[in-house]
C-alpha positions in Angstrom: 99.3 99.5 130.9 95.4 99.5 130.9 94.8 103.0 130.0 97.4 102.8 127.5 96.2 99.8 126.0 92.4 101.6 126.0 93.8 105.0 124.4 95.8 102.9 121.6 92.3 100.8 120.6 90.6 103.9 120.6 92.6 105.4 118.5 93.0 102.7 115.9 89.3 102.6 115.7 89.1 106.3 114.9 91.6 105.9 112.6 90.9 103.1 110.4 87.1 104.5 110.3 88.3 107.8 109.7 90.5 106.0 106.4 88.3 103.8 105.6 85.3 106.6 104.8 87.9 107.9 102.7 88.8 104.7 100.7 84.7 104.4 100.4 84.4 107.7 98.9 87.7 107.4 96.1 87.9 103.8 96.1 84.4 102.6 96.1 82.6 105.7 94.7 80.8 106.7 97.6 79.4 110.3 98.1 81.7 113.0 98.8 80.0 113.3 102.0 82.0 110.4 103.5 84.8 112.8 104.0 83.1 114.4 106.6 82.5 111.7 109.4 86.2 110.7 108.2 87.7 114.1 108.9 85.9 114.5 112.6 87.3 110.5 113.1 90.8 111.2 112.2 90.5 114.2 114.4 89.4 112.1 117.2 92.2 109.3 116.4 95.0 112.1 116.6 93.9 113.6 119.8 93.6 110.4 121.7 97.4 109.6 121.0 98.3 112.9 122.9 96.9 110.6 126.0 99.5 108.4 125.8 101.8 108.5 128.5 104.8 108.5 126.8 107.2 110.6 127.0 108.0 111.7 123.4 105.7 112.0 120.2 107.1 109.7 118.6 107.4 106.8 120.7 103.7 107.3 121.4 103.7 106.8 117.5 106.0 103.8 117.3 104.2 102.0 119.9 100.9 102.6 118.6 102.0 101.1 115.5 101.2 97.0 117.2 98.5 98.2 118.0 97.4 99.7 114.9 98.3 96.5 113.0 96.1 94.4 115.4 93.3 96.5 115.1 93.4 96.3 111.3 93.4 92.8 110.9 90.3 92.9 113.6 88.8 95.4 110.7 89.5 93.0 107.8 87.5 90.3 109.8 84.6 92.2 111.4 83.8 94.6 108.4 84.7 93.5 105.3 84.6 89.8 106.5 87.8 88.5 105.4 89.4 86.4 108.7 93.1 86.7 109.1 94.9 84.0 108.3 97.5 82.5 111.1 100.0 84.7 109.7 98.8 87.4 109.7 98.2 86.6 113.8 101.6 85.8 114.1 102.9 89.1 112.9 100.5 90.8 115.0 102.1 89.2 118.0 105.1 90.6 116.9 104.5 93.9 116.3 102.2 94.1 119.8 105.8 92.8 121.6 107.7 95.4 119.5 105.1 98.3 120.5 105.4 96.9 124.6 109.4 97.0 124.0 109.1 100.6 123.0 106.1 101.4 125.3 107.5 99.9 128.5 110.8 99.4 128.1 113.1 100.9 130.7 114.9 104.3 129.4 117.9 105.8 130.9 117.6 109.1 132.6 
């Protein structure tokens, strides 16, 4: 549960950097430069998800989701300083239960 936990934070890191470069460069009017480091992050996010121990693609996918969500309201607060309201924390929750439901739950042979 620890490694998958590491590999899913890891990969929502690389992925909301990886976005985020882009939204800086169409949104914000950054240099077209920002693609690159965006490009080699996305590349980075989609690799670490093939560590995932599940079993099938997309469950790997579907779980990570929670995660995902978690990691971008941790974004919104520690980069462009906006804190998450208690909402916001209380859908987290659910989606982390929902992505340990699909994660761990047990599956018939």
């Amino acid at each position: 549960m620890i490694r998958a936990a590491a590999i899913y934070t890891a990969a929502a890191v690389f992925e909301i950097a990886g976005c985020f470069s882009l939204w800086l460069w169409l949104r914000e009017g950054r240099s077209g430069w920002w693609i690159l480091p965006g490009t080699v992050s996305l590349l980075i996010f989609a690799a670490l998800l093939t560590l995932s121990n599940a079993s099938l693609a997309g469950r790997a996918y579907a779980a990570y989701g929670g995660v995902y969500i978690c990691a971008s309201l941790a974004w919104l607060w520690l980069v462009e300083g906006v804190r998450p309201d208690r909402w916001d924390a209380l859908g987290a929750l659910v989606c982390l239960a929902g992505a340990a439901i699909i994660l761990f739950g047990p599956r018939a042979a």
